[in-house]
N, CA, C, O and CB atoms as a CASP TS submission, in Angstrom:
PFRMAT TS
TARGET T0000
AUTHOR 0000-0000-0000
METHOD Language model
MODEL 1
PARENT N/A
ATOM      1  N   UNK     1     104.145  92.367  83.011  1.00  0.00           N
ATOM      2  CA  UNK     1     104.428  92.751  81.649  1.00  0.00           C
ATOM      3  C   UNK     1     104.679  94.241  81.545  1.00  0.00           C
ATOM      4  O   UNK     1     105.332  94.770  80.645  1.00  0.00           O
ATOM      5  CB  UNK     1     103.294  92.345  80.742  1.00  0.00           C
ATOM      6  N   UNK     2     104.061  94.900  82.614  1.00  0.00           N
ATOM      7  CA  UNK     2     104.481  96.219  82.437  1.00  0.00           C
ATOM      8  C   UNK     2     105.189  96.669  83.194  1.00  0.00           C
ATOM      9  O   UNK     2     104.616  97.637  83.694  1.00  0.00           O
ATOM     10  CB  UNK     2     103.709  96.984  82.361  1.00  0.00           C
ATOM     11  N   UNK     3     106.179  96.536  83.618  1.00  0.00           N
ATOM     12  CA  UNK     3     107.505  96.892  84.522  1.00  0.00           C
ATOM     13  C   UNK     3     108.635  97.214  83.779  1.00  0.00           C
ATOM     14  O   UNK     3     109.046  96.712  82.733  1.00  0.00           O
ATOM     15  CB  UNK     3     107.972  95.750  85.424  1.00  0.00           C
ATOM     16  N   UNK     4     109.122  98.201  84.520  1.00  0.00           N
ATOM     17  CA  UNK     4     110.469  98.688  83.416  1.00  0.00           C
ATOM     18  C   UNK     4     111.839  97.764  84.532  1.00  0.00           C
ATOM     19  O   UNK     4     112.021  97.445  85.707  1.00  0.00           O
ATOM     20  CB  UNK     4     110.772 101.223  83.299  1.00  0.00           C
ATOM     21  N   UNK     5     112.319  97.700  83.571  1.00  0.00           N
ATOM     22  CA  UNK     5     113.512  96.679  84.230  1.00  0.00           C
ATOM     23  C   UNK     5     114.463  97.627  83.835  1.00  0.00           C
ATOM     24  O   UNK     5     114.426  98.666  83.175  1.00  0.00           O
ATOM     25  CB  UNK     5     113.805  94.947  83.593  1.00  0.00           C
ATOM     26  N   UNK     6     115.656  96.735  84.646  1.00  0.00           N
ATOM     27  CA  UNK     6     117.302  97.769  84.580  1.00  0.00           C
ATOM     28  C   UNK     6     117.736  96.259  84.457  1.00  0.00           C
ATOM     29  O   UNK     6     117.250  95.237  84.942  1.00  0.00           O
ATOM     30  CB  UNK     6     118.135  99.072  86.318  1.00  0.00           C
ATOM     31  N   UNK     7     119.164  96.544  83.381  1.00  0.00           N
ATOM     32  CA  UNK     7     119.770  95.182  83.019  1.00  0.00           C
ATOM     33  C   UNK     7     120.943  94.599  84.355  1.00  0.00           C
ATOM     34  O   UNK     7     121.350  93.439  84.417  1.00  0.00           O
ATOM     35  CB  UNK     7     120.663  95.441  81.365  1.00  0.00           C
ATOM     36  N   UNK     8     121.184  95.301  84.975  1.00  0.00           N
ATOM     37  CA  UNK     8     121.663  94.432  86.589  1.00  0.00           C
ATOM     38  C   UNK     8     121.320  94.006  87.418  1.00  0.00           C
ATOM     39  O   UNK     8     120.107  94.083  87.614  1.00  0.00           O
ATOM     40  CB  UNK     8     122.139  94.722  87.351  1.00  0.00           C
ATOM     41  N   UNK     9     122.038  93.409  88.255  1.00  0.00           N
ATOM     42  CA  UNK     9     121.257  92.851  89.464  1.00  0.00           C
ATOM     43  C   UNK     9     122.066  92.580  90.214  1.00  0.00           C
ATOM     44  O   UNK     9     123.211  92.555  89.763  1.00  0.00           O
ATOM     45  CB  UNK     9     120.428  91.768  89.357  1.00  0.00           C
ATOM     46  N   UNK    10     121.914  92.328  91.355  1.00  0.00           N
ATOM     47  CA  UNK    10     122.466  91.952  92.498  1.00  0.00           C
ATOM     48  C   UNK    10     122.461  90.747  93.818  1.00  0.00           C
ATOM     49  O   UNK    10     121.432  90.762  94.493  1.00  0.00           O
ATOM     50  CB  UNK    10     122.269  92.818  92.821  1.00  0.00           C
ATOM     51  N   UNK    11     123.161  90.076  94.080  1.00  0.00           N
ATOM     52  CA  UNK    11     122.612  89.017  94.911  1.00  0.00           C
ATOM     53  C   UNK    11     123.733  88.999  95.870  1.00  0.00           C
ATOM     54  O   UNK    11     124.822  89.011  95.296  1.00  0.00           O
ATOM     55  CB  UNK    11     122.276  87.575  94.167  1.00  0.00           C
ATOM     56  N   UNK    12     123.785  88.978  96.950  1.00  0.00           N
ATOM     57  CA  UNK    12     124.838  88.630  98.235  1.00  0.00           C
ATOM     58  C   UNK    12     124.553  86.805  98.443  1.00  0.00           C
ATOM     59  O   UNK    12     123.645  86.054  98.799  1.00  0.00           O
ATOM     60  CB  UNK    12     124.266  89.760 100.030  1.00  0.00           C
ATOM     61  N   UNK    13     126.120  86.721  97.915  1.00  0.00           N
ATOM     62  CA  UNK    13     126.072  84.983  98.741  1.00  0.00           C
ATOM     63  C   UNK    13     126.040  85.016 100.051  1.00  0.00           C
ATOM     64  O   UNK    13     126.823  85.916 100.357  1.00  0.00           O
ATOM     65  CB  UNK    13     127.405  83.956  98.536  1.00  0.00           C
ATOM     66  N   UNK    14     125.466  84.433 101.274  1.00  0.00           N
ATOM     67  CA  UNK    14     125.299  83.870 102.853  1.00  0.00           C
ATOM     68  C   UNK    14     125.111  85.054 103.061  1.00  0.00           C
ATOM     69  O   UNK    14     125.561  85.334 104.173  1.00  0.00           O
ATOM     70  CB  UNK    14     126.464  83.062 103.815  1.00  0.00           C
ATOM     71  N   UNK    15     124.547  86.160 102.419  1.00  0.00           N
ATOM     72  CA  UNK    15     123.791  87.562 103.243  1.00  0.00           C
ATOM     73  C   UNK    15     124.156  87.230 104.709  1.00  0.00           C
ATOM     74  O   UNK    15     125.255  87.691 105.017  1.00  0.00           O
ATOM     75  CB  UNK    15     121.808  87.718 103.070  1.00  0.00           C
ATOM     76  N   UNK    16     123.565  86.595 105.632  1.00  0.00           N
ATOM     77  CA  UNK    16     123.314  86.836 106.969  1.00  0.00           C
ATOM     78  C   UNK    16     124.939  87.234 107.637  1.00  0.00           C
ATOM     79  O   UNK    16     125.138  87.741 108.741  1.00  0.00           O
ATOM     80  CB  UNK    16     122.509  85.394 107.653  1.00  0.00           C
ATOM     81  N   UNK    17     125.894  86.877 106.707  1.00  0.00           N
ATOM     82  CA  UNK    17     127.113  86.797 107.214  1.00  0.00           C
ATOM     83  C   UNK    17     127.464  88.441 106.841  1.00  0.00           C
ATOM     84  O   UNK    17     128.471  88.792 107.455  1.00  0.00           O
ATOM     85  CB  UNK    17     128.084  85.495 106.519  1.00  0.00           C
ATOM     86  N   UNK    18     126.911  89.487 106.025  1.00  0.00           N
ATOM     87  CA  UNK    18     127.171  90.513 105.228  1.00  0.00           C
ATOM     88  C   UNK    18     126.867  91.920 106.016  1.00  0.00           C
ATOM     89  O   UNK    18     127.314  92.979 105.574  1.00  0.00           O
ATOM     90  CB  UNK    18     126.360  90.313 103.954  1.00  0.00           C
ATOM     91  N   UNK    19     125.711  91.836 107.766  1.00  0.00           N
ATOM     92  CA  UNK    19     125.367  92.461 108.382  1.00  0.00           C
ATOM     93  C   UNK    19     125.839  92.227 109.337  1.00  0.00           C
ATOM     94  O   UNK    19     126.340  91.128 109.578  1.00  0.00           O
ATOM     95  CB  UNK    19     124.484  92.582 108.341  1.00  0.00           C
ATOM     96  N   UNK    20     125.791  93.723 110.578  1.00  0.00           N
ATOM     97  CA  UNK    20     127.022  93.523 112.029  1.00  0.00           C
ATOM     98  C   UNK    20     125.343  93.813 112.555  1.00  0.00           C
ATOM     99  O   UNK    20     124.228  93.925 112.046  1.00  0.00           O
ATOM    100  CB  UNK    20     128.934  95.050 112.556  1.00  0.00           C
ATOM    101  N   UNK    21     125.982  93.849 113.898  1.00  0.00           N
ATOM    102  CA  UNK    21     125.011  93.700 115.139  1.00  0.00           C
ATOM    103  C   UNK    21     123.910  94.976 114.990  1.00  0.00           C
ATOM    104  O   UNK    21     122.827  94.798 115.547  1.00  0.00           O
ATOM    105  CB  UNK    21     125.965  93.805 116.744  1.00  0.00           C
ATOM    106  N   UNK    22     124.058  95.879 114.483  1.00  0.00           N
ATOM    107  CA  UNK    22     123.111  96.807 114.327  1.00  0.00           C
ATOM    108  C   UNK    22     121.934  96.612 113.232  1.00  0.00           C
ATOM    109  O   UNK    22     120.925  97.291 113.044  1.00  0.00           O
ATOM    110  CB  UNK    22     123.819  97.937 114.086  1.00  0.00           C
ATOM    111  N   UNK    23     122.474  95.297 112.486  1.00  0.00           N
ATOM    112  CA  UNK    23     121.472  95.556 111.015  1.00  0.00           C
ATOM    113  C   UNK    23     122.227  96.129 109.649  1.00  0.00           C
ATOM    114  O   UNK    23     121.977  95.883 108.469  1.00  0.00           O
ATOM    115  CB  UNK    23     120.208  96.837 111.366  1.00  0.00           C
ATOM    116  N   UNK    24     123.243  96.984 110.243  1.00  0.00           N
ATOM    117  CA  UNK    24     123.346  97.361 108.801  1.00  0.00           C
ATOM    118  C   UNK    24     124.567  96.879 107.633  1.00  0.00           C
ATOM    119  O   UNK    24     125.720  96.953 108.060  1.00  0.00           O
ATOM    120  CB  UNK    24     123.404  98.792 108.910  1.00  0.00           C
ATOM    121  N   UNK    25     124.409  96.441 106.336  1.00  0.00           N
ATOM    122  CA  UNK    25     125.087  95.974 106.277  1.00  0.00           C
ATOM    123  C   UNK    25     126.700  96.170 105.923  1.00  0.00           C
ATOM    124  O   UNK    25     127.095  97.293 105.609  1.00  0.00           O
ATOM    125  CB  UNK    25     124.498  95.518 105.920  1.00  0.00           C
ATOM    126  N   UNK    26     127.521  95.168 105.975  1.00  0.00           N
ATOM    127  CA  UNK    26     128.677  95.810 106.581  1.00  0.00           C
ATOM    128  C   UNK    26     129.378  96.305 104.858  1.00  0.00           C
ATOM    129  O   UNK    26     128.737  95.958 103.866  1.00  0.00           O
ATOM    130  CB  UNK    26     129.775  94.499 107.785  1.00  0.00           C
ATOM    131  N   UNK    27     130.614  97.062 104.699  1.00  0.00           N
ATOM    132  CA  UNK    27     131.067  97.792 103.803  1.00  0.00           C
ATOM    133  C   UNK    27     131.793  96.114 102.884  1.00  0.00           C
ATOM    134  O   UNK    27     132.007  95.128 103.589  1.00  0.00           O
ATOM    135  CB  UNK    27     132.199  99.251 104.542  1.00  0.00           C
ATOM    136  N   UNK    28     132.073  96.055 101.363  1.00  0.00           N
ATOM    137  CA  UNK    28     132.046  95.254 101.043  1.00  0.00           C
ATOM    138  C   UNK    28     131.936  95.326  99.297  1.00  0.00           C
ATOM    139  O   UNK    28     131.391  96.398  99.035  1.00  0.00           O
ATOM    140  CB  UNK    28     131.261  94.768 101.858  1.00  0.00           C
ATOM    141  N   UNK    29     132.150  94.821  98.444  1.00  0.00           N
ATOM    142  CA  UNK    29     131.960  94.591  96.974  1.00  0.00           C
ATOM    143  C   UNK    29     130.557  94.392  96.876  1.00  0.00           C
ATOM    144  O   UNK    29     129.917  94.927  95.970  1.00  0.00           O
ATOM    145  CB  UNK    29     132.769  93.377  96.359  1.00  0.00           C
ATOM    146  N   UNK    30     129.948  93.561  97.857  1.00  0.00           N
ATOM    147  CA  UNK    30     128.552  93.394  97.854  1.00  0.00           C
ATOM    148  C   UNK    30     127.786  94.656  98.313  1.00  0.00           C
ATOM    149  O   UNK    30     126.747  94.839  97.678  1.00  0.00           O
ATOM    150  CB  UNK    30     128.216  92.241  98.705  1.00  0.00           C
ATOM    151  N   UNK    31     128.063  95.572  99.276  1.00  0.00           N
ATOM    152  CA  UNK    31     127.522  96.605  99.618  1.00  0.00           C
ATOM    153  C   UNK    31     127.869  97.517  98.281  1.00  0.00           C
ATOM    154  O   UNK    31     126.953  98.143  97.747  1.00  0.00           O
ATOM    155  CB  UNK    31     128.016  97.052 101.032  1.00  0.00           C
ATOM    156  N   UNK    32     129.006  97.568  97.836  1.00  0.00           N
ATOM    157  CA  UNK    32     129.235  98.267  96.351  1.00  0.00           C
ATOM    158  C   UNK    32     127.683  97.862  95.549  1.00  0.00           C
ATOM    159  O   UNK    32     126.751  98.661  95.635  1.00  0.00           O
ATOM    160  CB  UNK    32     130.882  97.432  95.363  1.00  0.00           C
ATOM    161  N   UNK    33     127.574  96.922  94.995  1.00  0.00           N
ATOM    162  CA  UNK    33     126.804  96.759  93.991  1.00  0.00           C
ATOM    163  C   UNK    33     125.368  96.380  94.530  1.00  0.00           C
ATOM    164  O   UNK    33     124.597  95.746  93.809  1.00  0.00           O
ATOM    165  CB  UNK    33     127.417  95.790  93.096  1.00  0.00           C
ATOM    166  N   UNK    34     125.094  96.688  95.524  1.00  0.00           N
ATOM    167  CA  UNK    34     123.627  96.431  95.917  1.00  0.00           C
ATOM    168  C   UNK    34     123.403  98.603  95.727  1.00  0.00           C
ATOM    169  O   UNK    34     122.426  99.230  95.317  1.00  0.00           O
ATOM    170  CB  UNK    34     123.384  95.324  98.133  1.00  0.00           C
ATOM    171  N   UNK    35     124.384  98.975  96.091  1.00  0.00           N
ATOM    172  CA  UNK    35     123.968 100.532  96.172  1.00  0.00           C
ATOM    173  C   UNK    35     124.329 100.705  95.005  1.00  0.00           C
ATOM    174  O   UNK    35     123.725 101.752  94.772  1.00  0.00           O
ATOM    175  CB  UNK    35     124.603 101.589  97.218  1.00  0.00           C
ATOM    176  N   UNK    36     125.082 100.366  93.711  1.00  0.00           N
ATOM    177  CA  UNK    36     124.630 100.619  92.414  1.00  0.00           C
ATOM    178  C   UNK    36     123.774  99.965  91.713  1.00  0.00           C
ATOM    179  O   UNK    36     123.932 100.021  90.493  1.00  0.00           O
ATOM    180  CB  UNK    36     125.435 100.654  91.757  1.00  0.00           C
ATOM    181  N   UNK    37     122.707  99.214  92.210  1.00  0.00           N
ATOM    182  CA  UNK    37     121.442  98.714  91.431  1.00  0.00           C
ATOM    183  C   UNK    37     120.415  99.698  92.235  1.00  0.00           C
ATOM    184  O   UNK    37     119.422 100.186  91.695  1.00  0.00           O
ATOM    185  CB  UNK    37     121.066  96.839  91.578  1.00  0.00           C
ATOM    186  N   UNK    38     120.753  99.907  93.483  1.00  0.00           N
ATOM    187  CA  UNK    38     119.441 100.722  94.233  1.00  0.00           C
ATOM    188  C   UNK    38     119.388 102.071  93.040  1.00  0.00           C
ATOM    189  O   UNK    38     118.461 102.528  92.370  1.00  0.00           O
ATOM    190  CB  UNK    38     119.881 101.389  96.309  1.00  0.00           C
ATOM    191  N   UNK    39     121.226 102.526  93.185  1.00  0.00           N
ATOM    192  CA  UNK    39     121.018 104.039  91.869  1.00  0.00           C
ATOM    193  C   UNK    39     120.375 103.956  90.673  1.00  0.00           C
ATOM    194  O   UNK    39     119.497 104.696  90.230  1.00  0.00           O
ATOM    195  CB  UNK    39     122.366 104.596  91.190  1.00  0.00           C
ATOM    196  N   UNK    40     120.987 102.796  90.084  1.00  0.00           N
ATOM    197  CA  UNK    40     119.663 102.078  89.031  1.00  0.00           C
ATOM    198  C   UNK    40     118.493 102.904  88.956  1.00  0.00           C
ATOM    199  O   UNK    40     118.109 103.925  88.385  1.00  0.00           O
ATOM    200  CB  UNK    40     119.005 100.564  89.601  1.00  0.00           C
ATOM    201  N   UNK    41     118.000 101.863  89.935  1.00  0.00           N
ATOM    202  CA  UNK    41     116.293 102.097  89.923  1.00  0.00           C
ATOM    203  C   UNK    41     115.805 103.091  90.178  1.00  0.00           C
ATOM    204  O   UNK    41     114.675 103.424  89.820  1.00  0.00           O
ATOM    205  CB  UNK    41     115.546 101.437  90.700  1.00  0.00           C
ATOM    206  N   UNK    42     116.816 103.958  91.060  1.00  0.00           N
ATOM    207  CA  UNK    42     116.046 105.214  91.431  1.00  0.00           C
ATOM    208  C   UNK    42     116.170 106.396  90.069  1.00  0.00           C
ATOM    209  O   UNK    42     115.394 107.323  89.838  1.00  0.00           O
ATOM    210  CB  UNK    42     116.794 105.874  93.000  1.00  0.00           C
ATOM    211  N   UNK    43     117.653 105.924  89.142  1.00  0.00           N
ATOM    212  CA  UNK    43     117.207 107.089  87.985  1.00  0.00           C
ATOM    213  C   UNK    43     116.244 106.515  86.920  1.00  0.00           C
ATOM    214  O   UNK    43     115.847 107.164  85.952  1.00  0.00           O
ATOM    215  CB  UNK    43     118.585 107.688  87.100  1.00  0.00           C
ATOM    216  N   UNK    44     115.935 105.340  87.171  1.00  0.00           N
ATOM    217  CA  UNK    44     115.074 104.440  85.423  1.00  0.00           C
ATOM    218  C   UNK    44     113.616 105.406  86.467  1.00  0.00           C
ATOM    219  O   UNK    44     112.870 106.040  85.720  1.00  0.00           O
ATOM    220  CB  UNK    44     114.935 101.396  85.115  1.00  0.00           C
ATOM    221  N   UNK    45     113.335 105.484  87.673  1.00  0.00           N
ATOM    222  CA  UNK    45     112.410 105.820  88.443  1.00  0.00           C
ATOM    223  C   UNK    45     111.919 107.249  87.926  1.00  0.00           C
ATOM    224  O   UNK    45     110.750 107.474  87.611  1.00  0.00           O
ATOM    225  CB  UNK    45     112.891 105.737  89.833  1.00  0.00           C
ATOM    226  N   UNK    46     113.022 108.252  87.872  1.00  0.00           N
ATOM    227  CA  UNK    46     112.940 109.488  88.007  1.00  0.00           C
ATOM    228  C   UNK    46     112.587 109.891  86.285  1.00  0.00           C
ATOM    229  O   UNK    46     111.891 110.815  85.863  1.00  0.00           O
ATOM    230  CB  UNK    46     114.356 110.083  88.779  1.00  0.00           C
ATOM    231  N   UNK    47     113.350 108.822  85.500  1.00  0.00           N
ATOM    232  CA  UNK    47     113.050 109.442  83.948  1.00  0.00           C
ATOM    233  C   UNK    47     111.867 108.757  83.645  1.00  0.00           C
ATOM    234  O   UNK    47     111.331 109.270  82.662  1.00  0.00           O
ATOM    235  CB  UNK    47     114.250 109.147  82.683  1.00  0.00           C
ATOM    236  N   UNK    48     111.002 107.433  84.269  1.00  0.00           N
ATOM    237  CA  UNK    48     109.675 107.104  83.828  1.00  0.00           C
ATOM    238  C   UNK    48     108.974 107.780  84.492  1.00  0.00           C
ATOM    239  O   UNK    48     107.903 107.621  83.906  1.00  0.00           O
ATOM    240  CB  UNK    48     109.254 105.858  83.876  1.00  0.00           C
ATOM    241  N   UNK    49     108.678 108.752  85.695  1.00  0.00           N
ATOM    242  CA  UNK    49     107.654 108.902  86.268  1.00  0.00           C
ATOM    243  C   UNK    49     106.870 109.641  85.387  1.00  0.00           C
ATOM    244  O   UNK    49     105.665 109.388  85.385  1.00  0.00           O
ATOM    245  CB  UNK    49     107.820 109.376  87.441  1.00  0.00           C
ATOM    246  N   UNK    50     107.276 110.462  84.672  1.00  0.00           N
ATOM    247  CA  UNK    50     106.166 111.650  84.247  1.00  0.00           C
ATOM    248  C   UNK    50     105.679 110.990  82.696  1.00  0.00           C
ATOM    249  O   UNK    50     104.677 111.346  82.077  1.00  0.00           O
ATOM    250  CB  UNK    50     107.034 113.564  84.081  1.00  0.00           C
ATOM    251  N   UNK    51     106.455 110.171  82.356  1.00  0.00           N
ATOM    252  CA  UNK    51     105.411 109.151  80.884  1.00  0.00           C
ATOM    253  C   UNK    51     105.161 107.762  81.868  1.00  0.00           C
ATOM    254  O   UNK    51     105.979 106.854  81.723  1.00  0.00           O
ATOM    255  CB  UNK    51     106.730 108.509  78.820  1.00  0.00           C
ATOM    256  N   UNK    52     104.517 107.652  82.447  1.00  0.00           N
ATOM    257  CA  UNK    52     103.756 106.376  82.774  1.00  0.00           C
ATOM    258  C   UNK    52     102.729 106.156  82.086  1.00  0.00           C
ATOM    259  O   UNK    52     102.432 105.006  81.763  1.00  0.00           O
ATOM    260  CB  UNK    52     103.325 106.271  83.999  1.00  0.00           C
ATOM    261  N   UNK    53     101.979 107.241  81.727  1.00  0.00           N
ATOM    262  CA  UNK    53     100.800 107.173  80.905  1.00  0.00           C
ATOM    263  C   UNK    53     101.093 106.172  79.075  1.00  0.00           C
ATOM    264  O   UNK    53     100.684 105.113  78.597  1.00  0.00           O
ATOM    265  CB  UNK    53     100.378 109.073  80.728  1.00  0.00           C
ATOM    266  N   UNK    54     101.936 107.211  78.648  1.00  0.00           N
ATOM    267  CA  UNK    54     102.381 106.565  77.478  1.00  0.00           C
ATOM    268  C   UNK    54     103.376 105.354  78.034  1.00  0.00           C
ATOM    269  O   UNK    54     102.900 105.066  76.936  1.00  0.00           O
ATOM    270  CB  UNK    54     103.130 107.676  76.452  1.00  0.00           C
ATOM    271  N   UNK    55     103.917 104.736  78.375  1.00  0.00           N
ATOM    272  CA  UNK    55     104.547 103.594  78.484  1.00  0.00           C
ATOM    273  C   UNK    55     102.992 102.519  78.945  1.00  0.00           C
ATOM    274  O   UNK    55     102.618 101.576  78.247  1.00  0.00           O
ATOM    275  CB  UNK    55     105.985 103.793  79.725  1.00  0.00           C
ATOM    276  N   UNK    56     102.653 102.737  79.579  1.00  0.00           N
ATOM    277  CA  UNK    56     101.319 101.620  79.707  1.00  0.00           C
ATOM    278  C   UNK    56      99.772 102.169  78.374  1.00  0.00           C
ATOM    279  O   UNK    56      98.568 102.341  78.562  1.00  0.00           O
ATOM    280  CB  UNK    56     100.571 101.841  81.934  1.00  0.00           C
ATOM    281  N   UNK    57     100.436 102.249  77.433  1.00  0.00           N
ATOM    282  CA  UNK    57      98.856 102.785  76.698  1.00  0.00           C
ATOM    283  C   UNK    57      99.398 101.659  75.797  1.00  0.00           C
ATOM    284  O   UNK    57     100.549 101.693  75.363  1.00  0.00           O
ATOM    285  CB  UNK    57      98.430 104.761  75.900  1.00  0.00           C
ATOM    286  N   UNK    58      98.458 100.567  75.503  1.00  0.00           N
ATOM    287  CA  UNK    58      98.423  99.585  74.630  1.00  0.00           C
ATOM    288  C   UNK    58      97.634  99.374  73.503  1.00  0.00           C
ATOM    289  O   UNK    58      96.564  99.937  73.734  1.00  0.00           O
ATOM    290  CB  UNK    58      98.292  98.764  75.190  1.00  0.00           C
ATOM    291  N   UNK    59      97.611  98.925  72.556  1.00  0.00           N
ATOM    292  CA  UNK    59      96.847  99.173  71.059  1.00  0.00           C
ATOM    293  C   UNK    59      95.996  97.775  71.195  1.00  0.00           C
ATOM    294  O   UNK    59      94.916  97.567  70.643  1.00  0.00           O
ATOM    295  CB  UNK    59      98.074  99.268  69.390  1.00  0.00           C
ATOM    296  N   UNK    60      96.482  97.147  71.776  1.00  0.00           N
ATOM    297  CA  UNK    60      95.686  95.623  71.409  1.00  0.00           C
ATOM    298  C   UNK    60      94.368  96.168  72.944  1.00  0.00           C
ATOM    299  O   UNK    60      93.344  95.511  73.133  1.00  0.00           O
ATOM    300  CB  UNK    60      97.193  93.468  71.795  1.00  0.00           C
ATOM    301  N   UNK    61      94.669  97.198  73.665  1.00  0.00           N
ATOM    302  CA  UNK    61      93.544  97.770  74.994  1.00  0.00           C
ATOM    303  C   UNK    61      92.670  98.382  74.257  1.00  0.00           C
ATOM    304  O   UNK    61      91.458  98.261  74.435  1.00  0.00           O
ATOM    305  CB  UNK    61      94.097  98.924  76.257  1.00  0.00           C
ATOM    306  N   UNK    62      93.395  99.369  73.017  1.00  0.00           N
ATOM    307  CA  UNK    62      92.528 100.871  72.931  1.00  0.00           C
ATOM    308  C   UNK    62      91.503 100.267  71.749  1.00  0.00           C
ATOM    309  O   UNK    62      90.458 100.851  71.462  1.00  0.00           O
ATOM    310  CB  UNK    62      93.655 102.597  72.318  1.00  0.00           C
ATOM    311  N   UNK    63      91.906  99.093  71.136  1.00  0.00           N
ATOM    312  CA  UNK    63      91.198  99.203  69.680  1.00  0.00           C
ATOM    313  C   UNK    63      89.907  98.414  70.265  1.00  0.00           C
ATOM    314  O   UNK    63      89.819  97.450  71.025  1.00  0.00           O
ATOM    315  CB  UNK    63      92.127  98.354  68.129  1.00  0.00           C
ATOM    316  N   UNK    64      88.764  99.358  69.483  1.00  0.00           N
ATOM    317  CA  UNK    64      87.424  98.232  69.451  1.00  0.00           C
ATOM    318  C   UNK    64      87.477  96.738  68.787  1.00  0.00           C
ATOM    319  O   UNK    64      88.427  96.308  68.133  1.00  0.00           O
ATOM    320  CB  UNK    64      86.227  98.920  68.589  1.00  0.00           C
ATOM    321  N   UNK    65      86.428  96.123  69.046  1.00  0.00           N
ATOM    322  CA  UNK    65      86.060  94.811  68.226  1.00  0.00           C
ATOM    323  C   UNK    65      85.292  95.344  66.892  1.00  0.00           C
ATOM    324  O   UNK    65      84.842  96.488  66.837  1.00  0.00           O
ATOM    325  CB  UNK    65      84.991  93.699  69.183  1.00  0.00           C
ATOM    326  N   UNK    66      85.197  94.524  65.952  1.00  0.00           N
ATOM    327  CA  UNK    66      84.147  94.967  64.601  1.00  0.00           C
ATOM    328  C   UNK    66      83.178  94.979  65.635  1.00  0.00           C
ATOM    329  O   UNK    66      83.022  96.169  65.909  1.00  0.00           O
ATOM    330  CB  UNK    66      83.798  93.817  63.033  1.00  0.00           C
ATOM    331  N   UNK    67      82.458  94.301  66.342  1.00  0.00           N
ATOM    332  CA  UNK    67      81.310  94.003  67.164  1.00  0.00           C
ATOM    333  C   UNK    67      81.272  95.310  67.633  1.00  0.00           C
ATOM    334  O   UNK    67      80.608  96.168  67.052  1.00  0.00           O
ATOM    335  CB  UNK    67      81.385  92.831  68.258  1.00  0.00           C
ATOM    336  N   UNK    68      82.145  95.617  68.967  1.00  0.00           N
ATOM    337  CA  UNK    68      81.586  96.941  69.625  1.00  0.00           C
ATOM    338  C   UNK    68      81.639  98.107  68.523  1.00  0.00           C
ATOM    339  O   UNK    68      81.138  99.188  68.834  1.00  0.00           O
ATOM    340  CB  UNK    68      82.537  97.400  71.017  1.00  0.00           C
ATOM    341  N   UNK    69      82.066  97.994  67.586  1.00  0.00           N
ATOM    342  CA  UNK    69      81.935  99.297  66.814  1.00  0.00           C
ATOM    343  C   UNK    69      80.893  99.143  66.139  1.00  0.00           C
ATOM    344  O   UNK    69      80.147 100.120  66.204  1.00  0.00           O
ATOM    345  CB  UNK    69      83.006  99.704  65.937  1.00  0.00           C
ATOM    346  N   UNK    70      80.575  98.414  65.591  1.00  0.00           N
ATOM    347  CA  UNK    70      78.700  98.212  65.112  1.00  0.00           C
ATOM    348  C   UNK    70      77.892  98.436  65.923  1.00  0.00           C
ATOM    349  O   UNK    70      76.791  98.740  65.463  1.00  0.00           O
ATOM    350  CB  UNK    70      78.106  96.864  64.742  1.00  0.00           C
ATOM    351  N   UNK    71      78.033  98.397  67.549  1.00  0.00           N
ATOM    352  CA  UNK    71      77.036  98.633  68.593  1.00  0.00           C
ATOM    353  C   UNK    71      77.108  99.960  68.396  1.00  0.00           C
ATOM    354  O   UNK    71      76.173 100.567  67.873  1.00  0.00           O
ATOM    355  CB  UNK    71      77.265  98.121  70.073  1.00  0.00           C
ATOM    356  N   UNK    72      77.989 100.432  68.707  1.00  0.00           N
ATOM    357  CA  UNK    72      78.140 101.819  68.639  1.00  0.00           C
ATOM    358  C   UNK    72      77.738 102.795  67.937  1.00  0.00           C
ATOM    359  O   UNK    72      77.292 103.853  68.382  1.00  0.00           O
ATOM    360  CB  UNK    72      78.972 102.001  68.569  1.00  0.00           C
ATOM    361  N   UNK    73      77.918 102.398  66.410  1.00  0.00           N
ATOM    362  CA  UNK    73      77.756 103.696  65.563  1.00  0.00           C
ATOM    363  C   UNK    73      76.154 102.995  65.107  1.00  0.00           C
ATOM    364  O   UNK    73      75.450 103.903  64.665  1.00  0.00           O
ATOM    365  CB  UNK    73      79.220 104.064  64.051  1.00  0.00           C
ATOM    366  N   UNK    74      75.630 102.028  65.105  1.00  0.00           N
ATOM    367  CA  UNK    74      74.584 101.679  64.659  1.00  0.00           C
ATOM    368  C   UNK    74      73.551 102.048  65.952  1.00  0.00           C
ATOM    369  O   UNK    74      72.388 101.732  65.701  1.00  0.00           O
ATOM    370  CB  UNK    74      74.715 100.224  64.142  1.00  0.00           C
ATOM    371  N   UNK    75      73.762 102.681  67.339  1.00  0.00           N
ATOM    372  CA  UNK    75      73.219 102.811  67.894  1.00  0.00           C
ATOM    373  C   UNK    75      71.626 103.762  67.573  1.00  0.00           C
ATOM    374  O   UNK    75      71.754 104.663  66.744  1.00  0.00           O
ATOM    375  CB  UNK    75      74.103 102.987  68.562  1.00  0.00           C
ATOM    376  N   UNK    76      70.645 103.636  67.997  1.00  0.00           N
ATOM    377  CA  UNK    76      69.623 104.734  67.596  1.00  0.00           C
ATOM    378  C   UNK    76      69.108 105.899  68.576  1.00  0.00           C
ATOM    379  O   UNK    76      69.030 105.664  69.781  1.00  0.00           O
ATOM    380  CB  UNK    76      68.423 104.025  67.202  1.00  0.00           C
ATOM    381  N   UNK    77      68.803 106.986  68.125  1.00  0.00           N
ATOM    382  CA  UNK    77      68.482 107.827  69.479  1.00  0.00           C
ATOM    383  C   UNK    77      67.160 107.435  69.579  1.00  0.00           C
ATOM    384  O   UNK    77      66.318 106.910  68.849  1.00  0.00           O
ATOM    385  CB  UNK    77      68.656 109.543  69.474  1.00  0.00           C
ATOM    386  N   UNK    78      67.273 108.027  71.179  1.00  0.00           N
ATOM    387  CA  UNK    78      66.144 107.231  71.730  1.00  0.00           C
ATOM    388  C   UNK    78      64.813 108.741  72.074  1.00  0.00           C
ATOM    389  O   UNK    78      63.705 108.490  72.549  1.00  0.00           O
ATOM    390  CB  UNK    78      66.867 106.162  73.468  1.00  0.00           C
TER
END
């Protein structure tokens, strides 16, 4: 639930057919758009890193119950 998504994606039909003998894979429409979803992620990456805090701070986390707030302020010193 808390993941930032990018609206593309990418999938190679018969992949195994898409790489040469070294591993890497070969040049292609599919190599096009697998390296523009990698750019994707790496700028949605670079503009969330420094608000992670505020993107994961939730209201239904932060708020007390009536309950714990009666524990709380009704507490007595001891």
């Amino acid at each position: 639930m808390r993941m930032i998504t990018i609206p593309n994606q990418s999938s190679v039909a018969k992949a195994f057919n898409e790489f040469d003998e070294d591993g890497h894979m070969k040049p292609s429409a599919f190599y096009d758009r697998v390296v523009d979803v990698m750019e994707e992620l790496m700028k949605f990456t670079l503009l969330t890193r420094d608000v992670s805090p505020h993107l994961v701070d939730r209201y239904s986390e932060r708020k007390e119950s009536a309950e714990e707030l009666a524990k709380r302020v009704n507490l007595r010193a001891i």
